[in-house]
BALUMDO-886182 format. One line per 4 residues: number of its first residue (from 1); their letters; for each residue x, y, z of N, C-alpha, C. Coordinates in Angstrom, 1 decimal. Each point is the difference from the previous one (the first is absolute). Layout:
NUM	A	X:Y:Z:X:Y:Z:X:Y:Z ~ ...
***
This chain:
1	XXXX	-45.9:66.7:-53.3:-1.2:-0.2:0.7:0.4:-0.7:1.3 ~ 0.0:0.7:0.9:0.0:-0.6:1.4:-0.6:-1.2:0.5 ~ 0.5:-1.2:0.7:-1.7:-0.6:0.5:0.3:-0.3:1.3 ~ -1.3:0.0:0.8:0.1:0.0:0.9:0.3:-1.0:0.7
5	XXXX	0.8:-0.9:1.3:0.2:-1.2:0.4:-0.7:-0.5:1.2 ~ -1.1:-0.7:0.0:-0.5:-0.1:1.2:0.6:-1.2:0.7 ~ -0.2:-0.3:1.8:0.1:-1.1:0.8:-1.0:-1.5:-1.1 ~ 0.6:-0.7:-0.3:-0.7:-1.0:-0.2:0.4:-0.7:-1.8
9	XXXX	0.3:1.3:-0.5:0.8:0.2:-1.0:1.1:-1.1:-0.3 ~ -0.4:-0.9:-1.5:1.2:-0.4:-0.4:1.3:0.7:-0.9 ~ 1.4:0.2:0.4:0.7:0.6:-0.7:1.7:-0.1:-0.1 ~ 0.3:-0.1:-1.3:1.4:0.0:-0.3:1.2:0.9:0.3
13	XXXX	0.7:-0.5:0.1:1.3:1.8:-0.2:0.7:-0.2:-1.0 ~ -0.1:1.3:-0.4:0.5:0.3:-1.1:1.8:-0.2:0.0 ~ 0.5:0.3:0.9:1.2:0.1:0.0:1.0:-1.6:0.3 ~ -0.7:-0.6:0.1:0.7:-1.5:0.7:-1.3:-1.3:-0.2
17	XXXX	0.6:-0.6:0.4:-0.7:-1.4:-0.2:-0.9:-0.2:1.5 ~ -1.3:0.1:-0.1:-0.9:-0.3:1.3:-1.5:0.9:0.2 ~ -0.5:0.0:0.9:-1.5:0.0:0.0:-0.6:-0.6:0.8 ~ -1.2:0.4:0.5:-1.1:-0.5:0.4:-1.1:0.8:0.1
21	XXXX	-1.2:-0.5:1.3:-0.7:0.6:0.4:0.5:1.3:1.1 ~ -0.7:1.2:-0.4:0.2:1.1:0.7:-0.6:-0.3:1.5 ~ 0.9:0.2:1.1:-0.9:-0.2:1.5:0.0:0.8:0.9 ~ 0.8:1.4:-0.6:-0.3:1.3:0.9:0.6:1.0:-0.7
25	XXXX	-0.4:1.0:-0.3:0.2:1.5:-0.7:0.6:1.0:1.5 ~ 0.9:0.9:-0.2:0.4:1.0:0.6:0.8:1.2:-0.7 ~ -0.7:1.0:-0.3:0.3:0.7:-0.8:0.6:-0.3:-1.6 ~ 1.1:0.3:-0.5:-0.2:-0.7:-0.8:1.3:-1.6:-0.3
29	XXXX	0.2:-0.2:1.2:0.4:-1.3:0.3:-1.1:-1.3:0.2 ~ -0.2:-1.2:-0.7:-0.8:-1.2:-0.2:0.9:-1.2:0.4 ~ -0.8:-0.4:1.4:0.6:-1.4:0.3:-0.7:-1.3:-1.2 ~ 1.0:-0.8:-0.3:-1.1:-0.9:-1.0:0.6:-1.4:0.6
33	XXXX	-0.6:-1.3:0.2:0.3:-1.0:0.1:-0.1:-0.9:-1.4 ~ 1.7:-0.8:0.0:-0.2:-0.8:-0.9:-0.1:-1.4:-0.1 ~ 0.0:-0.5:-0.7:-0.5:-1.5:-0.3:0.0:-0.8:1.3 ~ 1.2:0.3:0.4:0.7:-0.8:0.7:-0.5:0.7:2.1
37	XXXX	-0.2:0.8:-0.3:-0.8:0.8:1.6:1.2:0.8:0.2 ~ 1.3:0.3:-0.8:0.5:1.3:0.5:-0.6:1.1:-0.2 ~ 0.6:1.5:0.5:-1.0:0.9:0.1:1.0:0.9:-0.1 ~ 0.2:0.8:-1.4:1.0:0.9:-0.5:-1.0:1.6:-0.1
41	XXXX	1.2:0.9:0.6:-0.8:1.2:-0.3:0.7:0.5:-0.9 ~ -0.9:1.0:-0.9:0.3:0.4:-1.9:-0.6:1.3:0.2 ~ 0.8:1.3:-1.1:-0.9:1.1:0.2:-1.1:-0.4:-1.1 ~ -1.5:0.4:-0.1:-1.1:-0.3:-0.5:0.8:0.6:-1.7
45	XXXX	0.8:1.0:-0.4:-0.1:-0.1:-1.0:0.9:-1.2:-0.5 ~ 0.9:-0.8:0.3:0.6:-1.0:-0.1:-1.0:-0.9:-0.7 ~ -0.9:0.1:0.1:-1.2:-1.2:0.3:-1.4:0.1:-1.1 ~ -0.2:-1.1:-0.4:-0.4:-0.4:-1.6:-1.9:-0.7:0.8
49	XXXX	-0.8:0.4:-0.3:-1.2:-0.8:0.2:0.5:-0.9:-0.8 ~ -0.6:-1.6:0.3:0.1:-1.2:-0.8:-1.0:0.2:-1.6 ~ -1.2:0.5:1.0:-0.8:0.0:-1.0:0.2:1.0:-1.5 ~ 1.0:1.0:0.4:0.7:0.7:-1.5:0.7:-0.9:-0.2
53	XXXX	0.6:-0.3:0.1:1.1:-1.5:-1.1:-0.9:-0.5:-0.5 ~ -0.6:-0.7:0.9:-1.4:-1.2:-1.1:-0.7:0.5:-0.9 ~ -0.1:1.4:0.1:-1.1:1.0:-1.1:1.1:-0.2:-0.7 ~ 1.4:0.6:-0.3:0.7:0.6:-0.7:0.2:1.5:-0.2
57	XXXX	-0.2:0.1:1.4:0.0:2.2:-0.2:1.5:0.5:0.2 ~ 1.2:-1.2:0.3:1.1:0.1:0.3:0.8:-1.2:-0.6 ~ 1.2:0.5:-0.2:0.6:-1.5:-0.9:1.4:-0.2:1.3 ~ -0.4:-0.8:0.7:1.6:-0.3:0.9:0.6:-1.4:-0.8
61	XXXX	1.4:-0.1:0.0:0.5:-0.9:-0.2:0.8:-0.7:1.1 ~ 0.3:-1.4:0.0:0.8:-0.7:1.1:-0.7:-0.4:1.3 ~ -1.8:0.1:0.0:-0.8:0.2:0.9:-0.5:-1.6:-0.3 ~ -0.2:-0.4:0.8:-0.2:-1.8:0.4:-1.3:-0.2:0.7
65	XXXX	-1.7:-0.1:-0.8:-1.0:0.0:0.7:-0.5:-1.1:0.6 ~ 0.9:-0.8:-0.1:-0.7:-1.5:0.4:0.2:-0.2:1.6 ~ -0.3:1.1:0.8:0.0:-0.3:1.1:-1.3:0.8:0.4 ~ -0.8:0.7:-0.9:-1.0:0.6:0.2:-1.7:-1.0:0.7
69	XXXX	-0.5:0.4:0.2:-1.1:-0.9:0.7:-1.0:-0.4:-1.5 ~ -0.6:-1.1:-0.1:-0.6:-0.1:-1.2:-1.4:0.5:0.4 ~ -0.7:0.5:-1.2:-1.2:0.4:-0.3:0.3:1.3:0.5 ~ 1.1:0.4:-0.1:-0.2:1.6:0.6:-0.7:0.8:-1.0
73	XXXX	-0.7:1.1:0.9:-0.9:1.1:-1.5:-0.1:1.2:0.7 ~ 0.6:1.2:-0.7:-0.2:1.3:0.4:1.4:0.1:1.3 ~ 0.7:-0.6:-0.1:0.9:-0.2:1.4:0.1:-0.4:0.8 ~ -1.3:-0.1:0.3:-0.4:-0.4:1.4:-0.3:-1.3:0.0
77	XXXX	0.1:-1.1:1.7:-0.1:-1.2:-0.2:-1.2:-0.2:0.9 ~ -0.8:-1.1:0.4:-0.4:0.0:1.3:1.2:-0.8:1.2 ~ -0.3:0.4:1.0:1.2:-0.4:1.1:-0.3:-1.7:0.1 ~ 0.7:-0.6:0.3:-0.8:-1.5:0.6:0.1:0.4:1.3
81	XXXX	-0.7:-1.3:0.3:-0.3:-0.4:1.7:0.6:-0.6:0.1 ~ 1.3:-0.7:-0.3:0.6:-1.1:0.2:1.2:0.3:0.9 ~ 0.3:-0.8:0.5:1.1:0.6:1.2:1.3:0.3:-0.9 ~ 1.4:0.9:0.2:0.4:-0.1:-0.4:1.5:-0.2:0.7
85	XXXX	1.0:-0.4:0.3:1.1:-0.6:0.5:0.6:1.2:0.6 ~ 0.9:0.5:0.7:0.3:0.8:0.6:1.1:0.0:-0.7 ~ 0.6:1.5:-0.2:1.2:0.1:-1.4:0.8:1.1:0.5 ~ 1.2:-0.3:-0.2:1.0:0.9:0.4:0.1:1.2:-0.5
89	XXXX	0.1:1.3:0.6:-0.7:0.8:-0.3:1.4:1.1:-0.9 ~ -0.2:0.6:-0.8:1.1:0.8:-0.9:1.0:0.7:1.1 ~ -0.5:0.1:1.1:1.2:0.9:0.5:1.2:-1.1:1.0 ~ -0.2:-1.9:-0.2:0.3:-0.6:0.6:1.1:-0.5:-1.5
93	XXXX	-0.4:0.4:-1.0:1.2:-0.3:-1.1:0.6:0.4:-0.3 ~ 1.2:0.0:0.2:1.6:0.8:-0.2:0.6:0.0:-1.4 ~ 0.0:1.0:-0.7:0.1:0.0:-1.7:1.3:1.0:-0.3 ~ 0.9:-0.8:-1.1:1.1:1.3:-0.3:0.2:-0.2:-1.6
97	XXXX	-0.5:1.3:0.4:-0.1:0.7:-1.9:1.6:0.0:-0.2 ~ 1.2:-0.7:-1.1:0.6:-0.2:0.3:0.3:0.9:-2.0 ~ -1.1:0.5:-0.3:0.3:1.3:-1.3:0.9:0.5:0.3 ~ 1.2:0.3:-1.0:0.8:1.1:0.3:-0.8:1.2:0.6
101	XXXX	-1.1:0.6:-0.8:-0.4:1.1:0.2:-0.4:0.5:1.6 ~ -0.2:-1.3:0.6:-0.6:0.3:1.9:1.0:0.0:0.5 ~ 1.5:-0.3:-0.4:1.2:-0.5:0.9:0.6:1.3:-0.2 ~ 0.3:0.6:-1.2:0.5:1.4:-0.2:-0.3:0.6:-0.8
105	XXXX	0.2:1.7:0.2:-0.6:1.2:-1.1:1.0:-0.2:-1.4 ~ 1.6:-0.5:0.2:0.7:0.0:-0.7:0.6:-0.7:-0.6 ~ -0.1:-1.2:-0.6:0.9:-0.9:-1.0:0.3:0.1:-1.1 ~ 0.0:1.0:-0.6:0.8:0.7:-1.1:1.1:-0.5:-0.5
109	XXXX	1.0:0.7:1.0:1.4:-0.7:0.0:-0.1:-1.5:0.6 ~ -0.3:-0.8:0.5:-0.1:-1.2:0.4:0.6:-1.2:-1.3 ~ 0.4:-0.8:-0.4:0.3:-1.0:-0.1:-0.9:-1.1:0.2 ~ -0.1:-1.2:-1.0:-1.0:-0.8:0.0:0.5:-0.7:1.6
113	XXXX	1.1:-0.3:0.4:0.6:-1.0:1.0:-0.4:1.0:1.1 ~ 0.5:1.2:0.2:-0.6:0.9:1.0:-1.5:0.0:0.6 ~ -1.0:0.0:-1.3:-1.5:-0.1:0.4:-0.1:-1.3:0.6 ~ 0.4:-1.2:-0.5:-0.2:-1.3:0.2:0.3:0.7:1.4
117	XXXX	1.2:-0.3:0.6:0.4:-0.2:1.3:-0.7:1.0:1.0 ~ -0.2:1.6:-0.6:-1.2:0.5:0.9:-1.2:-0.5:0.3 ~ -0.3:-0.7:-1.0:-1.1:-0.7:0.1:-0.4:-1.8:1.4 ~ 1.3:0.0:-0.3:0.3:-1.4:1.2:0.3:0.9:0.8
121	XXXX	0.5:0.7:0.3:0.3:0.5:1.3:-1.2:-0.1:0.5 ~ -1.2:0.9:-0.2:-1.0:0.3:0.4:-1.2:-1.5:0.0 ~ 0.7:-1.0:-0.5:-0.9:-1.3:0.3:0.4:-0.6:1.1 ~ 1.6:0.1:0.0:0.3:-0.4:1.4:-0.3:0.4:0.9
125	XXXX	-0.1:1.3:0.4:-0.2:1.3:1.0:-2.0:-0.3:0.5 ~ -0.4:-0.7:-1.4:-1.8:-0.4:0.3:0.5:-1.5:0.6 ~ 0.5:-0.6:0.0:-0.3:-1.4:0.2:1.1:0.0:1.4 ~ 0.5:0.9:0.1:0.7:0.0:1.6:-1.0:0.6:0.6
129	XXXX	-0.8:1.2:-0.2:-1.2:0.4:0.6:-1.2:-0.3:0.8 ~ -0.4:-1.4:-1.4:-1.0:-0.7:-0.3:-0.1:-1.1:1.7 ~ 1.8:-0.3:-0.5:0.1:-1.1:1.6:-0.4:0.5:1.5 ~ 0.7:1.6:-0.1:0.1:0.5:1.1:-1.6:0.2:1.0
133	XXXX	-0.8:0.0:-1.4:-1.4:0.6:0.4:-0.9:-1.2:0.0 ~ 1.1:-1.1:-0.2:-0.7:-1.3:0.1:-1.5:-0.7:-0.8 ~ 0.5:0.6:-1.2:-0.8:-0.2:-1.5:0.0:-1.0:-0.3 ~ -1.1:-0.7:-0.2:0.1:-1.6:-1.1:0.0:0.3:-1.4
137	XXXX	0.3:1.0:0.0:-0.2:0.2:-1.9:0.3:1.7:-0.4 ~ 0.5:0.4:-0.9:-0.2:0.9:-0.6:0.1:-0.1:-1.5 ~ -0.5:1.1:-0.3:-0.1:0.3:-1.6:1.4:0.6:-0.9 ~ 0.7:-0.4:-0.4:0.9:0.7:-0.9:-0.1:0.3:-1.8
141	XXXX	-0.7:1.6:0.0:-0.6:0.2:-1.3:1.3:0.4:-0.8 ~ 0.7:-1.1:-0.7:1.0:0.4:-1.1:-0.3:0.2:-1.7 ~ -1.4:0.0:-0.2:-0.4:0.2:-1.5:0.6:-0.7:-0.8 ~ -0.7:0.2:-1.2:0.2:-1.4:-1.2:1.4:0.5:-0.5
145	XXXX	-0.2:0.7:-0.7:1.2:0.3:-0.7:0.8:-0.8:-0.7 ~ 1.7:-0.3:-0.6:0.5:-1.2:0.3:-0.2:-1.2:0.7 ~ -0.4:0.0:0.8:0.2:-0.6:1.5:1.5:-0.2:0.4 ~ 1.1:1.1:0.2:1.3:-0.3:0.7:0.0:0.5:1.3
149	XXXX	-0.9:0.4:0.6:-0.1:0.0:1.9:-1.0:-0.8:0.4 ~ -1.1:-0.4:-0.9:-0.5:-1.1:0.7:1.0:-1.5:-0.2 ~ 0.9:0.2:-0.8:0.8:-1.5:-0.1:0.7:0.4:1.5 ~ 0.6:1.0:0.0:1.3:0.6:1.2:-0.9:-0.5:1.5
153	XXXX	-1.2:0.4:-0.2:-0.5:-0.3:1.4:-0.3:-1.4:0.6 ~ -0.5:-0.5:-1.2:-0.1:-1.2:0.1:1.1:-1.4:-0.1 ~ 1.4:1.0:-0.3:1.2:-1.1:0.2:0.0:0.4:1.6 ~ 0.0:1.0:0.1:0.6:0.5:1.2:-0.6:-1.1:1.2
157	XXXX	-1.2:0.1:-0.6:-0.9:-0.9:1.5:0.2:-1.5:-0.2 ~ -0.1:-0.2:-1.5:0.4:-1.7:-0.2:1.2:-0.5:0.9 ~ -0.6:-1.2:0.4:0.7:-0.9:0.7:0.3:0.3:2.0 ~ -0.6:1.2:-0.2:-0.5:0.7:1.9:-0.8:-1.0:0.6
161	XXXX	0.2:-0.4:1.2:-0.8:-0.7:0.7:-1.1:0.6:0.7 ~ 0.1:1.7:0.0:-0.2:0.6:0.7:-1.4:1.0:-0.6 ~ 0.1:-0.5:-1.1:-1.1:0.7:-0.9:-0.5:-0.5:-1.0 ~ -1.0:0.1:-0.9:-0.2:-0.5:-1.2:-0.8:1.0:-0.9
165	XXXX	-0.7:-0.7:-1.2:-0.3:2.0:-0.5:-0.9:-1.5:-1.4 ~ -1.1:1.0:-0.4:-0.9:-0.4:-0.6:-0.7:1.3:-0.8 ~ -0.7:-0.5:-1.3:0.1:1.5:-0.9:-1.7:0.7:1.0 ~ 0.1:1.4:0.1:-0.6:0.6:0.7:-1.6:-0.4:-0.9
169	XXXX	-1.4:0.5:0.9:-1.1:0.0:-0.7:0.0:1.0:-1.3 ~ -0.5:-0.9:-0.8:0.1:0.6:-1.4:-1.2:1.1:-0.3 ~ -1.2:0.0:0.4:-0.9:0.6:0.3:0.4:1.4:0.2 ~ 0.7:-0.1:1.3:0.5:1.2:1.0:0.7:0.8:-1.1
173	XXXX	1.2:-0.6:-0.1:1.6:0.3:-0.4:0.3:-0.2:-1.4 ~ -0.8:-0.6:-0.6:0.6:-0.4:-1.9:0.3:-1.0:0.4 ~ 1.6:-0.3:-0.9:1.3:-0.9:0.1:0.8:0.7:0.2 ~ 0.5:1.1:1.1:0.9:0.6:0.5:0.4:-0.2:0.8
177	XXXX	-0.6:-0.6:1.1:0.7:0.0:1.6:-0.6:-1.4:0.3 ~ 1.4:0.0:1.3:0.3:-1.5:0.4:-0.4:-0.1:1.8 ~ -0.6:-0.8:0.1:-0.6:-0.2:1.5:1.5:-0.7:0.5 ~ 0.2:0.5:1.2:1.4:-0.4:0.8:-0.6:-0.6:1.2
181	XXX	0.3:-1.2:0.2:-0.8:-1.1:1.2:0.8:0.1:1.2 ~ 0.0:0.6:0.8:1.2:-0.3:1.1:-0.5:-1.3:0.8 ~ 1.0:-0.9:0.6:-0.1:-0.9:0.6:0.9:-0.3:1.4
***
């Protein structure tokens, strides 16, 4: 059963951790803003009305509602009037999916020490970037897993004068990714 997503619309994704209010439709691409006033675009079938979870017409797991607006009913909220802060907007946050799967088609043959170090390469390669383009922060998404690249990244940066790193919004991200502070 299809449903339809309108502007105004509260809604989850299915595929990752995040959500909000729907704030423009174009074909079937949906800008939605979340908690926080970023504004991530998702294809519409990616995308979960709030109001099916709360019925139960869908069972997601790993989905975190406590950022949802209270008294919501039917999905929809009323807007306030209240001013609300001016918020950096999604395409001003610099994020590295640092999954094997986005870095290469092939690690087959790879070696646990090989992934590891492909994997830093490409953190370093973001945090030389990050400077260049003169970033106060980026996101580095290394997923739960063990945690042996989130330890790697975070020796890496321990004791830098030059940076510091704090666990990313949990909301956003899970417990996968690490906010990188440049200084």
């Amino acid at each position: 059963m299809a449903v339809s997503i309108a502007i105004g619309d509260q809604v989850h994704c299915l595929n990752e951790t995040g959500g909000g209010e729907v704030i423009a439709l174009s074909g079937n691409m949906a800008t939605v803003r979340d908690a926080d006033g970023f504004e991530w675009e998702y294809a519409t079938d990616e995308l979960i009305l709030a109001s099916e979870m709360q019925t139960g017409m869908k069972t997601l797991s790993n989905l975190e509602l406590s950022h949802l607006p209270k008294g919501e009913q039917g999905g929809r909220t009323t807007k306030s009037k209240s001013p609300r802060r001016k918020k950096r907007k999604a395409e001003d946050v610099m994020e590295i999916d640092l999954h094997l799967h986005e870095l290469t088609e092939y690690d087959a043959g790879m070696g646990d020490g090989e992934k590891l170090r492909l994997q830093m390469l490409h953190f370093v390669e973001a945090l030389e970037r990050a400077r260049e383009e003169k970033k106060s922060f980026f996101i580095a998404i290394h997923g739960r897993g063990k945690g042996v690249l989130r330890h790697e990244i975070r020796s890496l940066l321990d004791g830098r004068e030059d940076c510091s790193y704090e666990d990313a919004d949990p909301r956003r991200y899970g417990l996968g990714a690490t906010k990188v502070l440049l200084h």
